[in-house]
TORMAR-66502 format. One record per residue (C-alpha): residue in three letters; x, y, z. Coordinates in steps of 0.5 Angstrom, whole numbers, padded with zeros to 4 digits, always signed. Layout:
# residues N
ALAXYZ
...
END
This chain:
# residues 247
UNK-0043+0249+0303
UNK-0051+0246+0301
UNK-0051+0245+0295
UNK-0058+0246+0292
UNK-0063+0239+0291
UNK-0068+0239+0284
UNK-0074+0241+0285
UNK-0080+0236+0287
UNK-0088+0237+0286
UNK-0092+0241+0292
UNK-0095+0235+0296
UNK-0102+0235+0296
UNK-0108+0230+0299
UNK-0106+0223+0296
UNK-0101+0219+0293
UNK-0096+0223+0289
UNK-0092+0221+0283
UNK-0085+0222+0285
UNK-0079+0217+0281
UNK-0077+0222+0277
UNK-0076+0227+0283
UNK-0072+0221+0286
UNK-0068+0219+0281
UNK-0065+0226+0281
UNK-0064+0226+0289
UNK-0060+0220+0288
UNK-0056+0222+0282
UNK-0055+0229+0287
UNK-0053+0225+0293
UNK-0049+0220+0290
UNK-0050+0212+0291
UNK-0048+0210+0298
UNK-0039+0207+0298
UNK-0040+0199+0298
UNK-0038+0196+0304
UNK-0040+0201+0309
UNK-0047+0204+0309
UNK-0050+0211+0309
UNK-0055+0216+0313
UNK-0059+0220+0311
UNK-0064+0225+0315
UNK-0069+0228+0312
UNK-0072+0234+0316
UNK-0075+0240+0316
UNK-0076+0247+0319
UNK-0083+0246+0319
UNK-0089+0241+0320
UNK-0093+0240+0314
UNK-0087+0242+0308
UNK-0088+0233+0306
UNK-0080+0232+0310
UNK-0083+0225+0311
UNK-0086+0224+0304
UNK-0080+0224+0301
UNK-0077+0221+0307
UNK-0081+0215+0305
UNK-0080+0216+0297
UNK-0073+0217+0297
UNK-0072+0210+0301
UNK-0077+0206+0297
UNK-0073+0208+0290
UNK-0067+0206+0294
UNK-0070+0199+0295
UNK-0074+0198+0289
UNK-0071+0202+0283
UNK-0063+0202+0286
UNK-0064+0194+0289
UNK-0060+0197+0295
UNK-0061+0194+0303
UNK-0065+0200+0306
UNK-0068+0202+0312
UNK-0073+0207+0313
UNK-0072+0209+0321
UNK-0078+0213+0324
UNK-0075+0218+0328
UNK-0080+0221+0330
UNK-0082+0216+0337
UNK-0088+0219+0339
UNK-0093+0216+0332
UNK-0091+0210+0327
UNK-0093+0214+0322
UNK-0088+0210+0317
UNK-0091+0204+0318
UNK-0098+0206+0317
UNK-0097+0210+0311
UNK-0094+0204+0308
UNK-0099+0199+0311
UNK-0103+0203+0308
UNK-0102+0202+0300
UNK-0100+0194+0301
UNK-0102+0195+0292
UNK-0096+0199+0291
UNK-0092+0197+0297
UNK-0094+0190+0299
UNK-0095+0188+0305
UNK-0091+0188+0313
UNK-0087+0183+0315
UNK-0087+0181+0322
UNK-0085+0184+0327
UNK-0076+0183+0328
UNK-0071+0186+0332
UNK-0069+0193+0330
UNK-0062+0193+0332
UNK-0056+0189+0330
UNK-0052+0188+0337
UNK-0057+0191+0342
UNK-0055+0199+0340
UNK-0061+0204+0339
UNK-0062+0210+0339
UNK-0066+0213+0345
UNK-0067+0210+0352
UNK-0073+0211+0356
UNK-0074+0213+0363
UNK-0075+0211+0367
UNK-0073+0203+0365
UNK-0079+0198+0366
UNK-0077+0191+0369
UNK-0080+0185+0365
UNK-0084+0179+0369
UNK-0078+0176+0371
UNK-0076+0182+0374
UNK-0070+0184+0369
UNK-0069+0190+0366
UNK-0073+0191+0360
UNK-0067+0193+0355
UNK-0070+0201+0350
UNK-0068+0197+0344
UNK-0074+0191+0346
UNK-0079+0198+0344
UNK-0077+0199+0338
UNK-0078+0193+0332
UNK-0077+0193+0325
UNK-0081+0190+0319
UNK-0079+0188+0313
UNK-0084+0192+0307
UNK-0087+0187+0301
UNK-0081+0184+0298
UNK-0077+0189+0297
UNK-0070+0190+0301
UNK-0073+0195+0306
UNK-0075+0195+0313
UNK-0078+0200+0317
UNK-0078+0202+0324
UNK-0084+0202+0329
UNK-0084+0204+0336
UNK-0088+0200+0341
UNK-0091+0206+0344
UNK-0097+0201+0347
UNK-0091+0197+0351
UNK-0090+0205+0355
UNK-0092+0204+0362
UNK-0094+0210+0367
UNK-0090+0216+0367
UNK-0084+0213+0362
UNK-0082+0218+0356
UNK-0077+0216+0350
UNK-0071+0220+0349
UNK-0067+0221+0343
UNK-0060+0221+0345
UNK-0053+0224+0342
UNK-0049+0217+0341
UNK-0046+0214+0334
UNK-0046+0207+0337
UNK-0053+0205+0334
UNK-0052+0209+0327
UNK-0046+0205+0326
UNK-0048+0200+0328
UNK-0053+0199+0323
UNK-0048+0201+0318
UNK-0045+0194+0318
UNK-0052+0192+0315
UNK-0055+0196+0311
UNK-0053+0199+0304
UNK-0058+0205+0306
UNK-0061+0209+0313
UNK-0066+0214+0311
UNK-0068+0217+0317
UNK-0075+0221+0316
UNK-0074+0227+0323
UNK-0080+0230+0326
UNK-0080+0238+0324
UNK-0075+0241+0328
UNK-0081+0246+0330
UNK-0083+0241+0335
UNK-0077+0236+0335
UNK-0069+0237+0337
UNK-0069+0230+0335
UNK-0065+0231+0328
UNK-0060+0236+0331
UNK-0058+0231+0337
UNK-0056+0225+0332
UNK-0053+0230+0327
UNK-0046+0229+0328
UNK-0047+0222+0328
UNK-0050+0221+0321
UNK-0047+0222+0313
UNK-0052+0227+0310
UNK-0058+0232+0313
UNK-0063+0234+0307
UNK-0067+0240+0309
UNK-0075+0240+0305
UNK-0077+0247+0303
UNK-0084+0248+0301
UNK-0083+0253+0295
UNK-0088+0258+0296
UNK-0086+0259+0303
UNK-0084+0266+0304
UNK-0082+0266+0310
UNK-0074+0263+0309
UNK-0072+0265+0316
UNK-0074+0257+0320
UNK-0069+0254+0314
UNK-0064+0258+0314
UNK-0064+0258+0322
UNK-0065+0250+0322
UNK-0058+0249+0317
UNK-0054+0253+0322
UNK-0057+0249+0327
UNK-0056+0243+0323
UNK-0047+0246+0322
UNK-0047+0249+0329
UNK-0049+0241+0332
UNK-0044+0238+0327
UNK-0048+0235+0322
UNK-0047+0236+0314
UNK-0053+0239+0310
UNK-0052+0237+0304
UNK-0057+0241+0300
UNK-0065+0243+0299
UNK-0070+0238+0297
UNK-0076+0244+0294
UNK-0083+0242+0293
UNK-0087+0247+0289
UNK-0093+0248+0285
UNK-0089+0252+0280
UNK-0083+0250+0275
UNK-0080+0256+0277
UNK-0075+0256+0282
UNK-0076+0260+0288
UNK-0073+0267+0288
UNK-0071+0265+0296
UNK-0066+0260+0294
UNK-0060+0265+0294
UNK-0061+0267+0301
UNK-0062+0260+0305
UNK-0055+0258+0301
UNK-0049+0261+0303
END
C-alpha cells in the first residue's frame, strides 16, 4: 500500500526553500541500512508537476544535512538537466568537480545502438557516454550523459537489469534517481524492479487524478514499490483527491 508523503510547496520560477519539506521525506522514507545503499526514484505522471526539483532537493539534504554518500542519477538521457541546475547555483551548491567515471565495475544502465568504435577501432563500451562529477564539497556526485559523444543514427536506451543499481549500491549510502515523466518516458517502469522505492510527485491542484493513479499501477504491475506521494501544493490543505490515488 502507498503511504502518503507531507505535502511540499507548489514549485514556481525560482529557487524554493524546501529543507523543512526534505526533512520530513526523509524521516517518512526512513534513512538507507548501513552497509548497503538504497535507490530511490523520483517520477511523475506528468511534465512540469517539479519531480526533478524535489529529485534534486531530496539529494542535496541527504548529502549536506544527513553527511551521507549520495548520487544523484539523471535518468533522463536525452538532457543533463541535472548537471546545468547544479552548475547553476555554484553560491549555494559549489562548483563541479571534473569529469569521473560514473560506474564502479564497468555496469551501466542503458546501451546505445548501434555501438561506436574508437580510434583504435575497439568498441566504445555505453559506460564511457555516461560521466559523474562530484558537487561542491559535499559527498554528492551527479550523473551527466555525453549526449555531444553521439554519433549519426545511435540512440540511448534504458535497459531492465540490476547489474548497474547493485552495483552502485556498494558505493553509495544513497542513489536518488530524478526519472523523465512517464508521459514522455518508460524509463522509470523499466528499472523499477531493480530499485528499493518509487516516490510519485503530485501537483496538488491538479484535478485530473487518473495519470497518478494509472502511473502507480504501472509502477506495481512492473514490479517496483511506490512507497507514497510527494504533494506540491499552493495551499495548506490537503487535497480532497488523496483518497482516490491511494488504495
Amino acid at each position: 500500500e502507498s503511504a502518503r508523503l507531507d505535502p511540499a510547496p507548489r514549485l514556481r520560477t525560482g529557487r524554493v526553500e524546501l529543507s523543512a519539506e526534505m526533512a520530513d521525506l526523509w524521516s517518512t522514507l526512513g534513512a538507507p541500512t548501513p552497509g548497503r545503499g538504497r535507490a530511490i526514484t523520483f517520477v511523475s505522471a506528468r511534465n512540469g508537476e517539479g519531480a526533478s526539483t524535489v529529485a534534486r532537493e531530496f539529494a542535496w539534504f541527504a548529502a549536506s544535512r544527513a553527511g551521507r554518500r549520495t548520487w544523484l542519477i539523471d535518468l533522463d538521457l536525452s538532457g543533463m538537466a541535472q548537471c546545468e541546475a547544479l552548475a547553476a547555483e555554484p553560491a549555494r551548491f559549489g562548483g563541479l568537480g571534473p569529469a569521473a567515471a560514473a560506474t564502479p565495475d564497468g555496469s551501466i544502465f542503458f546501451t546505445v545502438q548501434p555501438p561506436a568504435r574508437g580510434p583504435d577501432g575497439r568498441p566504445w563500451a555505453d559506460a564511457r557516454y555516461l560521466s559523474a562529477h562530484r558537487v561542491g564539497d559535499k559527498p554528492l556526485w551527479v550523473t551527466r550523459f555525453r549526449r555531444d559523444a553521439l554519433q549519426g543514427r545511435q540512440s540511448v536506451h534504458v535497459m531492465p537489469t540490476a547489474d548497474y543499481w547493485n552495483a552502485l549500491r556498494r558505493h553509495a549510502d544513497l542513489i536518488v534517481i530524478d526519472a523523465p515523466a512517464a508521459e514522455r518516458s518508460q524509463a522509470a517502469l523499466t528499472i523499477a524492479p531493480f530499485v528499493d522505492d518509487m516516490v510519485l510527485v503530485v501537483a496538488a491542484d491538479e484535478p485530473d487524478v487518473r495519470a497518478p493513479a494509472i502511473l502507480r499501477d504501472a509502477i506495481a504491475e512492473a514490479g517496483g514499490h511506490c512507497s507514497g506521494l510527494f504533494f506540491n501544493r499552493q495551499t495548506v490543505a490537503t487535497p480532497g483527491f488523496i483518497r482516490a490515488i491511494l488504495p
